[in-house]
C-alpha positions as CSV (number, residue, x, y, z in Angstrom):
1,X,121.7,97.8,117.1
2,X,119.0,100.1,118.2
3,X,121.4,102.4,120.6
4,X,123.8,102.5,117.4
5,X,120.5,103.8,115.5
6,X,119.8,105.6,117.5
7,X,123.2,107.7,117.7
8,X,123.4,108.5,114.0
9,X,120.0,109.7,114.4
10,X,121.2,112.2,116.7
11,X,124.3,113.0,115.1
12,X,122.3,114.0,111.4
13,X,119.7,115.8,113.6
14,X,122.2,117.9,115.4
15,X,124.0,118.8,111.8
16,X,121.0,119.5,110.0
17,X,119.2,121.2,112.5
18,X,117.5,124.5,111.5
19,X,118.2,123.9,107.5
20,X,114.8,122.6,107.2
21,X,115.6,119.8,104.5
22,X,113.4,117.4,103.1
23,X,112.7,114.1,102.1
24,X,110.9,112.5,99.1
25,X,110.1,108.7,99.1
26,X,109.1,106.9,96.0
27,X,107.9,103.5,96.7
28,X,107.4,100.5,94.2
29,X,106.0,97.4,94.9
30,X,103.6,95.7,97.7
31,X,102.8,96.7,100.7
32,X,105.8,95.0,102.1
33,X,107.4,97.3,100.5
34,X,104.8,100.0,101.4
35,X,104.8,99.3,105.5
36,X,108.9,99.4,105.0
37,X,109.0,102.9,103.8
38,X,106.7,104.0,106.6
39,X,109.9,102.9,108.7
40,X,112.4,104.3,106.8
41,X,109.9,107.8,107.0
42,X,109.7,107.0,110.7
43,X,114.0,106.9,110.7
44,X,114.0,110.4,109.1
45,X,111.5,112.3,110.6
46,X,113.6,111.6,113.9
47,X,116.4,113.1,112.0
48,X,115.1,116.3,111.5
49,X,113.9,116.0,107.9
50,X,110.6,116.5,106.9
51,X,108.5,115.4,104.1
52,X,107.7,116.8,100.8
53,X,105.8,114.6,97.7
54,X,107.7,116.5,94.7
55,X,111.2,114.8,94.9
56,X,112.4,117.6,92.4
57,X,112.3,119.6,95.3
58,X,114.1,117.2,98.2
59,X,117.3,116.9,99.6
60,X,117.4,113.3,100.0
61,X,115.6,111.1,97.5
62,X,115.2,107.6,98.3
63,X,113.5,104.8,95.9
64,X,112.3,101.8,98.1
65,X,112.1,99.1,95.2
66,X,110.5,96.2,93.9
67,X,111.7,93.6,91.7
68,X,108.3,91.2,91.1
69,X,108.2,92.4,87.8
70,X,110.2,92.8,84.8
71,X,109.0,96.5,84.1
72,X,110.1,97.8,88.0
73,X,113.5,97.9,86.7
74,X,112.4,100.0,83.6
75,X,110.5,102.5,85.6
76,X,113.6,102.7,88.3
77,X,116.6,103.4,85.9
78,X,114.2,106.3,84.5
79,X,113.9,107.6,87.9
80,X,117.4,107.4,88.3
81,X,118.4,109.0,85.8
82,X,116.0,112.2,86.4
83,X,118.0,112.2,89.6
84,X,121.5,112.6,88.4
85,X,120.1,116.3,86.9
86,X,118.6,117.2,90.8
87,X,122.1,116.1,92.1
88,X,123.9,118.8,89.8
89,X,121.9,121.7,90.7
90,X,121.4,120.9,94.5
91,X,123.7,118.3,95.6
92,X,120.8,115.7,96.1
93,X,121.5,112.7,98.3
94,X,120.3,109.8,96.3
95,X,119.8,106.7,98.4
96,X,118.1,103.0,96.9
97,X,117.0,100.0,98.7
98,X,114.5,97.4,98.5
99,X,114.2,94.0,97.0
100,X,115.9,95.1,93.9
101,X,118.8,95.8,95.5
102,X,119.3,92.3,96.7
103,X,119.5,91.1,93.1
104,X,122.4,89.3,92.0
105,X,124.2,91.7,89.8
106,X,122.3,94.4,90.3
107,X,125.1,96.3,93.0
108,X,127.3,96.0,90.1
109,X,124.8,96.9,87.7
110,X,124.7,100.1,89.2
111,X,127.6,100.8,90.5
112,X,128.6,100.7,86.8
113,X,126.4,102.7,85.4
114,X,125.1,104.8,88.3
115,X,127.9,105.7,90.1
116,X,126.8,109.1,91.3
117,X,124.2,106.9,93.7
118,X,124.8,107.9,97.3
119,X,123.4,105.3,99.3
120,X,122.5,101.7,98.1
121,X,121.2,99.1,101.0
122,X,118.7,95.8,101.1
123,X,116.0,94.4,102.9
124,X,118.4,93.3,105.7
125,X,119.9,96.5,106.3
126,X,117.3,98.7,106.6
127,X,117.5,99.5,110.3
128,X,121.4,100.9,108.8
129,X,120.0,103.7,107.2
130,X,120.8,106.7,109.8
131,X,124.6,105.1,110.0
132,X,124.4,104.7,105.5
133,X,123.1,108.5,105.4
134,X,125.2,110.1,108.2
135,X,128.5,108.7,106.1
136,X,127.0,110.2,102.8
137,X,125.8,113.5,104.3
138,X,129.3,113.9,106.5
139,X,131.8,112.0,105.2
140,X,130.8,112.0,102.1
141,X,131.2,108.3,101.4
142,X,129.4,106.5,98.5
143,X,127.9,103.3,100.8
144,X,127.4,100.3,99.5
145,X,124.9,98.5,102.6
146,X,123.8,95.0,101.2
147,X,124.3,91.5,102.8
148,X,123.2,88.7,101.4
149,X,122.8,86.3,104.5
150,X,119.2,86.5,105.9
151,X,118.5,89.6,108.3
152,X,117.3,89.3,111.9
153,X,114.1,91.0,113.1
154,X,114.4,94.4,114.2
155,X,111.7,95.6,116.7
156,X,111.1,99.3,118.0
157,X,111.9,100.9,114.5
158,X,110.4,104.6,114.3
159,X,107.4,105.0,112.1
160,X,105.6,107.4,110.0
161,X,101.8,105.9,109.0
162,X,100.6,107.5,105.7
163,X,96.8,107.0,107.1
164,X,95.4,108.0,110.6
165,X,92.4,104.9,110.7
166,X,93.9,102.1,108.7
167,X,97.2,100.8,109.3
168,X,99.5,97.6,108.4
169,X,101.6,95.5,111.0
170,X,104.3,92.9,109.6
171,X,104.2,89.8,111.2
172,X,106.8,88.0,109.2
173,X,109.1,88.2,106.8
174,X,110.4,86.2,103.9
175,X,109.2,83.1,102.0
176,X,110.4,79.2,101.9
177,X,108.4,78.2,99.0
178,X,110.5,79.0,95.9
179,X,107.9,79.5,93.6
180,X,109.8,78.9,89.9
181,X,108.8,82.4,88.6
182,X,109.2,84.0,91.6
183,X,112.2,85.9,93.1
184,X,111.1,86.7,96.7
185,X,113.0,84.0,98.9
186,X,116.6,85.1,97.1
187,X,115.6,89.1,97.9
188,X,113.6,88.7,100.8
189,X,115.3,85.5,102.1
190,X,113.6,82.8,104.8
191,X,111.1,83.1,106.7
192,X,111.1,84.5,109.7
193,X,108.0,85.5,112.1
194,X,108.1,88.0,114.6
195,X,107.3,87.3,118.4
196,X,103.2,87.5,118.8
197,X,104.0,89.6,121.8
198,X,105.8,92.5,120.0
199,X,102.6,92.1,117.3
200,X,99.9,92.3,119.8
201,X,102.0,95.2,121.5
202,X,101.6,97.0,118.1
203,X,98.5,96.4,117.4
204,X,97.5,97.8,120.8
205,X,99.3,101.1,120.2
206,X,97.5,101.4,117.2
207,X,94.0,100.7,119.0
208,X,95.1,103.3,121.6
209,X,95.8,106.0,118.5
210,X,92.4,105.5,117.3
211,X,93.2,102.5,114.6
212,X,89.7,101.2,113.2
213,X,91.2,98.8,110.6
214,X,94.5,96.8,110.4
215,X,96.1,94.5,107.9
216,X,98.8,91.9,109.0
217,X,101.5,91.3,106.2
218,X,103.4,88.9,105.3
219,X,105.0,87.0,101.5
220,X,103.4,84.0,103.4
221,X,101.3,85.4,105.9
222,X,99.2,81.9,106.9
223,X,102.5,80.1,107.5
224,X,103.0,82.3,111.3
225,X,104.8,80.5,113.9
226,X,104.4,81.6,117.1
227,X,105.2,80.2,120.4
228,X,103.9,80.1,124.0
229,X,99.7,80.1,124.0
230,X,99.6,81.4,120.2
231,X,101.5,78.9,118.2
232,X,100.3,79.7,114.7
233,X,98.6,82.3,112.2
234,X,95.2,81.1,113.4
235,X,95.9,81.7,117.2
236,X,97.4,84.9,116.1
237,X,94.0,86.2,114.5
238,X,92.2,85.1,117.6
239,X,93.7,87.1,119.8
240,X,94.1,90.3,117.7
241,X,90.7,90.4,117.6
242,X,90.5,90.7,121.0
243,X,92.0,93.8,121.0
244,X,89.5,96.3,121.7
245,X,89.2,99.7,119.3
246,X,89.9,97.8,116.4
247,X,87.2,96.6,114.6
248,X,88.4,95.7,110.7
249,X,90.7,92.7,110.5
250,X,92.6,91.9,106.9
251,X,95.6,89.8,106.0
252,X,97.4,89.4,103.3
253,X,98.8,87.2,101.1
254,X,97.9,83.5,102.3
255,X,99.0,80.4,100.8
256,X,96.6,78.0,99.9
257,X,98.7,75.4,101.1
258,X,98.8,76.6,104.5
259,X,95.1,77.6,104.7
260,X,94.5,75.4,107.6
261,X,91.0,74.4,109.3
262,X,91.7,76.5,112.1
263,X,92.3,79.7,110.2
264,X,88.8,78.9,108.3
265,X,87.5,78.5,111.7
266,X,89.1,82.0,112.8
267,X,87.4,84.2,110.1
268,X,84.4,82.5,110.8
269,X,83.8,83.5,114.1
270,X,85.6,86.4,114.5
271,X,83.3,89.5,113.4
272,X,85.8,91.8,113.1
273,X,87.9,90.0,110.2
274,X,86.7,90.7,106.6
275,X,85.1,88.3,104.7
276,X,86.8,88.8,101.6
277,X,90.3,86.5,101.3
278,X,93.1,86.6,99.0
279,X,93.5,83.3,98.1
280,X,96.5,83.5,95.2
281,X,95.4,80.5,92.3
282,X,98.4,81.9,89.8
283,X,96.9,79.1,87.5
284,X,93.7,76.5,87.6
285,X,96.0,73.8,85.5
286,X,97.5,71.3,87.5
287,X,100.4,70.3,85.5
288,X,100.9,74.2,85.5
289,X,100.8,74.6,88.9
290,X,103.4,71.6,89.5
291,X,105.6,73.2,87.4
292,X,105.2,76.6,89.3
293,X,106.2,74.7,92.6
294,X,102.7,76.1,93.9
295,X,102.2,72.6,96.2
296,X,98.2,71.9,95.5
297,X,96.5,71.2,92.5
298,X,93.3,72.9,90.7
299,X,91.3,70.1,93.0
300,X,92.8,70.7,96.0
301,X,92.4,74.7,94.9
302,X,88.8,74.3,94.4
303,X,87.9,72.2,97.2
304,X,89.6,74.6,99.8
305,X,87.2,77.5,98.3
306,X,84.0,75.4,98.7
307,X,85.0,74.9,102.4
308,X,85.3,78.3,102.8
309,X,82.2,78.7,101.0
310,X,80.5,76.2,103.5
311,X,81.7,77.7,106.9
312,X,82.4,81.6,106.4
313,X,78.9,83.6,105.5
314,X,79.3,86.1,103.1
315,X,82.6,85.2,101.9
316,X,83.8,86.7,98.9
317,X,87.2,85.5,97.2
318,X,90.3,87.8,95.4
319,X,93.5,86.2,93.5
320,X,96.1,86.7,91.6
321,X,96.6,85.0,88.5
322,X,100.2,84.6,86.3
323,X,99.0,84.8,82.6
324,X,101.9,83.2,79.8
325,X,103.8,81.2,81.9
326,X,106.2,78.8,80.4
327,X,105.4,76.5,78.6
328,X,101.4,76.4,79.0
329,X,99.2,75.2,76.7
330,X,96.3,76.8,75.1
331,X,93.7,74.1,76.7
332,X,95.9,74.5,80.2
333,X,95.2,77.8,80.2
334,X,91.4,77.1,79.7
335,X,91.9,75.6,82.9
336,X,92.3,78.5,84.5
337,X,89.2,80.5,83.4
338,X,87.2,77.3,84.5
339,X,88.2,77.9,87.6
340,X,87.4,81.8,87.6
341,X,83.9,80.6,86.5
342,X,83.5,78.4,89.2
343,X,85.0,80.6,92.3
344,X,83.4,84.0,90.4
345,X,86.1,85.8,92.1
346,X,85.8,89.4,93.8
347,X,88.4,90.8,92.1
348,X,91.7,89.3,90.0
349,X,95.2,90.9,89.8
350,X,96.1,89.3,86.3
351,X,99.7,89.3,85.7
352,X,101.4,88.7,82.1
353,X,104.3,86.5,82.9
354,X,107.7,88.6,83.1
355,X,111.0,86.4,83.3
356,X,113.0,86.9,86.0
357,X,117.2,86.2,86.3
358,X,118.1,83.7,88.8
359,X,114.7,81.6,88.9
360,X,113.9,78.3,87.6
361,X,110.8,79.7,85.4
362,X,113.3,82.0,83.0
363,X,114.9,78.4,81.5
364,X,111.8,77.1,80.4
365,X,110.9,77.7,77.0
366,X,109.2,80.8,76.8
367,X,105.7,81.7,75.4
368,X,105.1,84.3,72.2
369,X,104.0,87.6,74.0
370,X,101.0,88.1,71.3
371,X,100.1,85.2,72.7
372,X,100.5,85.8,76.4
373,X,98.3,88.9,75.6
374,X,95.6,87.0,73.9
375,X,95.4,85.2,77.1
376,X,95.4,87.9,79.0
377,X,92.5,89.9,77.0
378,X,90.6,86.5,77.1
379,X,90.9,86.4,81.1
380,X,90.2,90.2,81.6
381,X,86.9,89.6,79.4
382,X,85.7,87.0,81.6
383,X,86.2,88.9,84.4
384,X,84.6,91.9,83.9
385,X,81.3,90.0,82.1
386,X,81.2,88.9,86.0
387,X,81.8,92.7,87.5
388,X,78.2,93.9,87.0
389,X,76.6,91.0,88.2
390,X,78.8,91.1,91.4
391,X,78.1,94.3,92.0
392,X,74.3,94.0,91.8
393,X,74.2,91.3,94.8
394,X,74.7,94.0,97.1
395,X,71.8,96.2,95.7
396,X,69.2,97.1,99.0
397,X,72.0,95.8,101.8
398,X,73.2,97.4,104.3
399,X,77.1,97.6,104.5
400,X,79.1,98.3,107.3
401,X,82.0,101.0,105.8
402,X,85.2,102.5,107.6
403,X,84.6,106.3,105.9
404,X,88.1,106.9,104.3
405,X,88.3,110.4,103.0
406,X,86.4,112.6,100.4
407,X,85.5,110.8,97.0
408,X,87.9,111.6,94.4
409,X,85.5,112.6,91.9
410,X,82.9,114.8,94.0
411,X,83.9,116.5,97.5
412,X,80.4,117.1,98.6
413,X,80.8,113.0,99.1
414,X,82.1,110.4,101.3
415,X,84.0,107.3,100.1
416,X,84.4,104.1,101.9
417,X,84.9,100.3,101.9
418,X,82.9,97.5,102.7
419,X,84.7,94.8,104.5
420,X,84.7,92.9,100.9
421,X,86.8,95.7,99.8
422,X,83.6,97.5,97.6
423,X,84.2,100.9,97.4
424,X,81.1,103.2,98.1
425,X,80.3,106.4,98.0
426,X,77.9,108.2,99.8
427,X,76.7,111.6,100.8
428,X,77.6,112.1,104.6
429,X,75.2,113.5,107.8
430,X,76.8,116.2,109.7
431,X,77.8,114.3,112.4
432,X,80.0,111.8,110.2
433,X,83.6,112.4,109.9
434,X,86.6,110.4,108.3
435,X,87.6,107.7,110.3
436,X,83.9,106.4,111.9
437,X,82.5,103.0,110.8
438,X,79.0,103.8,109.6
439,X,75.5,101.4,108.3
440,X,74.8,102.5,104.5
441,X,72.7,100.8,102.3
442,X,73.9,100.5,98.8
443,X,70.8,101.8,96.3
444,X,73.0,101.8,93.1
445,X,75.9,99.6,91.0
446,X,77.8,100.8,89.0
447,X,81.0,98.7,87.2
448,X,83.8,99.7,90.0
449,X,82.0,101.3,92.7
450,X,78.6,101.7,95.0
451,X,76.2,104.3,95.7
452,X,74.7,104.2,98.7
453,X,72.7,105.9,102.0
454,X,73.5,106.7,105.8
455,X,70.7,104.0,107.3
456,X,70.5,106.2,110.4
């Protein structure tokens, strides 16, 4: 596979050579989906394209897609069609992939009305793409890449990072838990982990490239199997962190059901991983959750927290949380902002429940959408009564920060993150540059940042 890659690479390098064309990518969804089109940029760059950020002005468009939520395939079908205008005047290649194209019906859907789309390939095909182009750009061909059968595990894909001190590294791929709202395993398909040895390899060519922070992804990320000495996700934190140059450790997104003893353990003693952990609660109603196929109750939910509580210092707790789904009940739904009481989370990704063809969730009887937004104003009240006096516990601290760039809203300031994900600005010595991990002590709160000072 690689050596076929590898030709078509060449081939498109060799014909576009000296044309000086570019590429746009517009990417929707997680950072699945995020780390993926850092491939697929890897894959052109070798090709001879080059990047450009208005895709008005590109020669090859590509939308890397995301079909979590109802309103993805809104904003897509307007992208498209601003698209079919670009094609006319300069002969655009148009190419789509992602999770939405693994949809049932949704290669038809476009086919039918889209057929001017050059290039249309899935999650399991990605490592296709030079081949997919090469037959648009040459021959021509409109190309239809999508299989349906779970893909293999492709190692040694090229790769573009869009940040030169933080970085992500897959470790697995797809999801066995068939959620009932929840698309993923039919787009995404099974799980399957990579080898820790290809991970730790990456890992280590990131430390050698001057990597401070990593994040290690995955639709399941705690459910890792290994083999040989590291057998599981815990094993697998335990020796990244042996890895010398990096220093910042995140995961995402765990399943409490998997969030095993020896995972607590790992953060625990392990420095360099953050102490803040996205723990997903999508509702604090049990008969809710049962229905959701989620595999723990709000007990079970709650009891994992306070053991976290009781073994990792300084832990601080993120979720997401489905508001509206099917069938729950106004007092069900109280359950759920218990439970946000109780944890007093860092930060909540609230989600209004969107239906989705082909899962379990979008037979159930559905719930008014006035009143899925009551809910939703209700929770998003709670939380951010909670923000300010959050904020104010790390008042007089001193916070370790990886400095990430400029702040947005003044130059003449720095802007980092603590390792609970707090962003803080602050105004930099000389000697600081973008990239070092610096000491500041936080002298100011405000609702969604820090203020703070270089403690020298």
């Amino acid at each position: 596979m690689q050596e076929n890659q590898e030709k078509f690479i060449d081939l498109i390098n060799k014909k576009i050579s000296g044309k000086n064309l570019k590429y746009s990518i517009l990417t929707m969804g997680c950072q699945l989906n995020e780390n993926d089109s850092e491939k697929i940029a890897g894959m052109l760059e070798k090709m001879g394209y080059s990047e450009i950020s208005d895709y008005k002005n590109a020669d090859l468009v590509i939308f890397n897609t995301c079909c979590v939520r109802e309103n993805a395939e809104e904003r897509l079908f307007g992208k498209i069609g601003e698209i079919k205008k670009l094609k006319e005047s300069r002969d655009t290649i148009l190419a789509i992939g992602g999770c939405m194209m693994q949809e049932k019906g949704m290669l038809q859907k476009i086919k039918k009305s889209y057929s001017f789309v050059d290039v249309i390939f899935g999650t399991h095909t990605m490592q296709n793409l030079p081949e997919d182009i090469y037959k648009s750009l040459i021959n021509k061909e409109k190309v239809k890449d999508v299989i349906d059968i779970d893909g293999e595990i492709y190692e040694g894909l090229p790769i573009k990072r869009n940040d030169k001190f933080k970085a992500s590294v897959t470790i697995m791929y797809g999801c066995n838990n068939f959620c009932t709202y929840c698309i993923v395993p039919y787009v995404r398909g099974r799980e399957r982990s990579r080898k820790p040895e290809k991970i730790l390899e990456e890992v280590k060519q990131l430390a050698e490239e001057g990597y401070k922070e990593i994040t290690l992804l995955g639709q399941n990320v705690n459910s890792y199997v290994g083999n040989g000495e590291i057998k599981n996700f815990a094993d697998l934190l335990n020796e990244v962190c042996r890895i010398d140059g990096i220093e910042r450790i995140r995961f995402i997104s765990p399943h409490p059901k998997d969030f095993t003893d020896d995972v607590i353990d790992a953060i625990a003693n392990n420095e360099k991983i953050c102490k803040i952990i996205h723990l997903p609660l999508q509702s604090g109603n049990s008969k809710v959750l049962k229905s959701m196929n989620r595999k723990y109750t709000k007990e079970q939910y709650l009891n994992l927290v306070n053991k976290m509580q009781e073994k990792i210092p300084g832990v601080v707790l993120s979720t997401d949380i489905i508001v509206g789904f099917p069938e729950e009940t106004d007092e069900e739904f109280e359950d759920t902002l218990d439970v946000v009481r109780k944890v007093n989370f860092e930060q909540i990704f609230m989600f209004i429940y969107s239906i989705r063809e082909g899962t379990v969730a979008s037979e159930m009887e559905q719930i008014p959408e006035d009143k899925k937004h009551e809910r939703f104003e209700k929770l998003k009240k709670l939380y951010e009564s909670r923000v300010d006096e959050n904020n104010e516990k790390y008042l007089n601290t001193v916070q370790k920060l990886l400095i990430e760039g400029t702040s947005k809203n003044n130059h003449e300031m720095f802007e980092g993150r603590t390792d609970t994900n707090k962003v803080v600005i602050f105004k930099p010595n000389e000697e600081n540059q973008i990239g070092d991990i610096v000491s500041v002590k936080i002298t100011e709160a405000h609702k969604w940042y820090l203020k703070g000072e270089i403690v020298k």
